[in-house]
N, C-alpha and C positions, 0 to 999 in steps of 0.2 A: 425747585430752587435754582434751575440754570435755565430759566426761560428769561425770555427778552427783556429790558425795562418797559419797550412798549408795544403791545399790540401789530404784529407785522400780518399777521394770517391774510391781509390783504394782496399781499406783494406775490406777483408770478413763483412759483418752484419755490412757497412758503412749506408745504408739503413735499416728498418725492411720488414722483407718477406711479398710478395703482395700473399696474398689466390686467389687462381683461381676458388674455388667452390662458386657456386653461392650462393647470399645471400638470407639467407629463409625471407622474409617478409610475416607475418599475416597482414590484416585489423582487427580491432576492431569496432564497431561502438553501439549503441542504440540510441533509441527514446522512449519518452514515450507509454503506451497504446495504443490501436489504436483507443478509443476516445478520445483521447487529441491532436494524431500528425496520417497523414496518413503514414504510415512505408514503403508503396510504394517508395513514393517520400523523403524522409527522409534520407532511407537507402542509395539509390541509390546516392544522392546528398552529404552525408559523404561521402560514396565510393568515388567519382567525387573527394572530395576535398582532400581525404587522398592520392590518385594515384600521385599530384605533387609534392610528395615526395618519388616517384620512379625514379632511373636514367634512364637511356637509355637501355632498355635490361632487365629490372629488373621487378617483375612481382608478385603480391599476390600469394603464395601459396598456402591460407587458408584466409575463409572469418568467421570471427566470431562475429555476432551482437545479440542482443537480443533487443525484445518489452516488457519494462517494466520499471516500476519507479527507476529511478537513486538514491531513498533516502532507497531502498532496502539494508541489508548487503550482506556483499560476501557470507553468507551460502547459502541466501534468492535467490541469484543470479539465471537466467538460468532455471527455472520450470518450463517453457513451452515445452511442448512435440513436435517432428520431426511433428506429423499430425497436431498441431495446427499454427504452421507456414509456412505450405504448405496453408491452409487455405486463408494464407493473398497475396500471390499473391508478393510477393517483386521481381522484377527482378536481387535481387543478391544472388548468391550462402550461402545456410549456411552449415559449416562445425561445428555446435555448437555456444553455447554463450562463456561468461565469463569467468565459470567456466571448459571449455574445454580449452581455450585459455593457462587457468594455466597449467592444465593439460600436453598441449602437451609442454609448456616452461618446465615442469621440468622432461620430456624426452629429451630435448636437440633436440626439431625438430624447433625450433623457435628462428631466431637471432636477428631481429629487428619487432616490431609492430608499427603500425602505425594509427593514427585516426584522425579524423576532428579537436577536441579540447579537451581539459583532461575533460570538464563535460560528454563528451560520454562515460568516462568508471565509471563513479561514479559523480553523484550531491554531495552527501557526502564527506567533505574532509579525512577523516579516510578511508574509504576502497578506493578513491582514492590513498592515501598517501600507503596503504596496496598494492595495485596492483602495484604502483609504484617499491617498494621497492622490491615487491617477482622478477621485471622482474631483477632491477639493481645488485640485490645480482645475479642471473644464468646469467649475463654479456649481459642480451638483452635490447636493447635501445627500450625506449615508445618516439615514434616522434609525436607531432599535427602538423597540418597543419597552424595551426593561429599564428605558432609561427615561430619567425625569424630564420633562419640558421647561422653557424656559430659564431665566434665573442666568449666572454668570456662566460664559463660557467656561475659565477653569473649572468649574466643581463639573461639568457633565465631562470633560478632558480625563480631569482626572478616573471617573467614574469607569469610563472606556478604558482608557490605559490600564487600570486594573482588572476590567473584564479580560483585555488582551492577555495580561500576564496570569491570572488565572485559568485560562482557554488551553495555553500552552503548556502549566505547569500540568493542566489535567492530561495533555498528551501524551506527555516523557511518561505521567505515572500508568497511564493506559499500556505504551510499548515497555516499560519494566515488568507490568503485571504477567502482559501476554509472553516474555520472556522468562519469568518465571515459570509461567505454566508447561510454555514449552522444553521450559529446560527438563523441568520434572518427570512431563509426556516421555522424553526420550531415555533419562534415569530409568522409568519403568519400563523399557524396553517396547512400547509402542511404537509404530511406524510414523515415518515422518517423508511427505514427500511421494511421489510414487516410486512402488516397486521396481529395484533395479533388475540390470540383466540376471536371469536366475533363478530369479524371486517370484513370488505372487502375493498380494495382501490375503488375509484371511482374519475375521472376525475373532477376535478373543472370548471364546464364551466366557471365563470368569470373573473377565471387566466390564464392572457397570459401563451404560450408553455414560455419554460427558452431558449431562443435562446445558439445557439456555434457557436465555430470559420467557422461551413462549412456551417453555413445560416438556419439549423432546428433547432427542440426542440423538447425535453421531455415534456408532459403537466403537468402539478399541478396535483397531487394527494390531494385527502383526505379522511381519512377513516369513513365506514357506517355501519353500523349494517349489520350482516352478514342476506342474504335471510330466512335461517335457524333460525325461532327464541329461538329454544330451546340452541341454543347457546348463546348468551347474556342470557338467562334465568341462563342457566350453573356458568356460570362468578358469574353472583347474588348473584348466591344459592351456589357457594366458600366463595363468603365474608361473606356472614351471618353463615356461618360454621365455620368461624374462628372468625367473630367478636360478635357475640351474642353466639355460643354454644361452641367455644373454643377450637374445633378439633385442631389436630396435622396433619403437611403436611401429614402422610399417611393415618391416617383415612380417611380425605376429599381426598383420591385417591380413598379407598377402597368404598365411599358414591358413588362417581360417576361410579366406574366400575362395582357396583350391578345393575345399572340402565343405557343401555348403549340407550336405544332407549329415553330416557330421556335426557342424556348428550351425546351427539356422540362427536367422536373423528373425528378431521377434518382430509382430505384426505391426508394419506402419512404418517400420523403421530400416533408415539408409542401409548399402552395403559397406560391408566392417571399412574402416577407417583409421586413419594415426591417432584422431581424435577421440575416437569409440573404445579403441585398446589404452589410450594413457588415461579416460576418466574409469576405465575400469580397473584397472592396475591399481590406481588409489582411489578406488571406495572400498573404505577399512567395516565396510557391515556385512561385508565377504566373511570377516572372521567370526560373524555368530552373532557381534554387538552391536547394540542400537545406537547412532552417534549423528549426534546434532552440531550444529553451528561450524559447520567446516566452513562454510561462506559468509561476508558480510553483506552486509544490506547494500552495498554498491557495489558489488558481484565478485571482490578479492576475496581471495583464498584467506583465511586466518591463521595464524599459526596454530600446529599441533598441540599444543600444550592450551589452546583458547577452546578445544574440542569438546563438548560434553558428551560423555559415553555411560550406556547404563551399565547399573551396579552388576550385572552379572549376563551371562550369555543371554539375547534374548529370542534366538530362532536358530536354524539349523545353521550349522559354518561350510562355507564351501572350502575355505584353506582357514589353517591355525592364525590363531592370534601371530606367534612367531613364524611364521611363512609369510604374514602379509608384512609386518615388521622388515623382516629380511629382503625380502621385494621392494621395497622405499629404501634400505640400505645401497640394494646394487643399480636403482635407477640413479640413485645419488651419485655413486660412482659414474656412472655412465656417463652423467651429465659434466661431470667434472673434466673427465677425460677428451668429450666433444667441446668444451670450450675451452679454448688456451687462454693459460692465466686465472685457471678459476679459483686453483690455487693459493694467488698471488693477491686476490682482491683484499686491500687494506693494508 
């Protein structure tokens, strides 16, 4: 109904000109970790799915995947080195991840990419919506495969914006799950983390392995007083330095380094330090209990009261509950005293 009244198809540029160089398509694809998904079969099976959206003749130029968490930023993207993904054994080509993929788009080698679903290039809807935008602004089309062809731009818009907002809601539910779990791990007084100064891990025989998707398991840790006893001794003889004699983090470095066949430095690790003495002062698993979430996921401290501790003692204490308690009282003090006006703040 919106064709000419008459017959033009004679006239120059009645048509737009048909390109005869072949079209460059890249593959895109990831999976998580390669404890979470095997990236053999993963990869291979995005490939599979992203290919029915090549025509007849048409052919990847460039394969570019990466194994690693979708909820990563684009800087974060792509940190796996050529030998650690030779390692895993995937039968399909890598020519780079992610942040190659941009790369070679904004040299103008890449005209249309192509992937399984839009969570393969981002779980995240922002560097999603990011990747998206750097292809459409240099005129290359992002194709998924779960998504219909043809027909009005809005419905396949909206299609995708929904996948996005789905992608992402699946992530938040993925990190509440895993912090549940982990909250719970640390309630049961499992280990978290590696063994501090003191410590050693040791196997819980009476906890089942934590079964995964491919039928093993990890066993239950929990931490034991380390063989070496002069090391719990060490620990001891910190807290009573700061909380009966009142040392400053360097002196109690300088106490311990006069005496090193007294206080040994455990294998690998610096000689004692300001910084070695105050993370040891507060790690509150000194007192017996297993205690999670002192930190956030961008490396601040959380407050005390954000702490999850298990229900009851879960390895041996090198100082009391109220010894370590009382030690965070008189560093408090301390600190108040070396800064003027701490008082006064507010």
């Amino acid at each position: 109904m919106f064709d000419a009244p008459i017959d033009l198809s004679d006239l120059p540029g009645y048509r737009a000109p048909v390109s005869t160089r072949p079209a460059k398509i890249a593959f895109i694809g990831r999976c998580s970790t390669k404890d979470c998904q095997d990236p053999r079969s993963s990869i291979a099976g995005q490939l599979a799915e992203a290919s029915a959206l090549l025509a007849p003749g048409e052919h990847f130029i460039a394969h570019f995947w990466d194994v690693e968490s979708g909820m990563l930023g684009l800087d974060d993207r792509s940190q796996g080195t050529a030998e650690d993904y030779a390692r895993l054994g995937v039968p399909v080509p890598r020519d780079g991840g992610l942040a190659d993929l941009l790369e070679r788009v904004e040299r103008g080698e890449i005209d249309r990419v192509a992937c399984e679903r839009i969570s393969r290039v981002a779980r995240d809807m922002l560097p999603s919506l990011q990747v998206e935008h750097h292809l459409t602004s240099r005129g290359v089309a992002l194709e998924c495969a779960n998504e219909p062809r043809g027909g009005m731009t809005t419905g396949q818009l909206e299609l995708r914006r929904s996948a996005q907002v789905r992608a992402e809601i699946f992530r938040h539910e993925l990190v509440e799950q895993s912090r549940r779990g982990q909250r719970q791990h640390a309630a049961n007084g499992f280990r978290h983390g590696a063994p501090c100064y003191g410590y050693t891990a040791v196997v819980d025989p009476d906890a089942p392995p934590a079964a995964n998707r491919f039928g093993g398991g990890r066993p239950k840790m929990r931490l034991a007083l380390h063989p070496v006893q002069r090391r719990s001794d060490t620990v001891a003889e910190v807290f009573r330095l700061r909380r009966v004699e009142g040392l400053q983090d360097g002196e109690i470095a300088a106490v311990l380094a006069r005496d090193l066949d007294r206080h040994p430095l455990a294998e690998g690790q610096v000689p004692w330090t300001d910084r070695r003495v105050r993370r040891m002062l507060t790690q509150p698993k000194y007192s017996g209990f297993q205690v999670w979430n002192r930190r956030a996921r961008n490396g601040r401290s959380n407050p005390i009261a954000d702490w999850v501790w298990s229900g009851q003692q879960a390895h041996p204490a090198i100082v009391t509950v109220e010894q370590w308690r009382e030690t965070q009282l008189v560093t408090a003090d301390m600190r108040r005293r070396r800064v003027p006006g701490w008082d006064r703040v507010g």
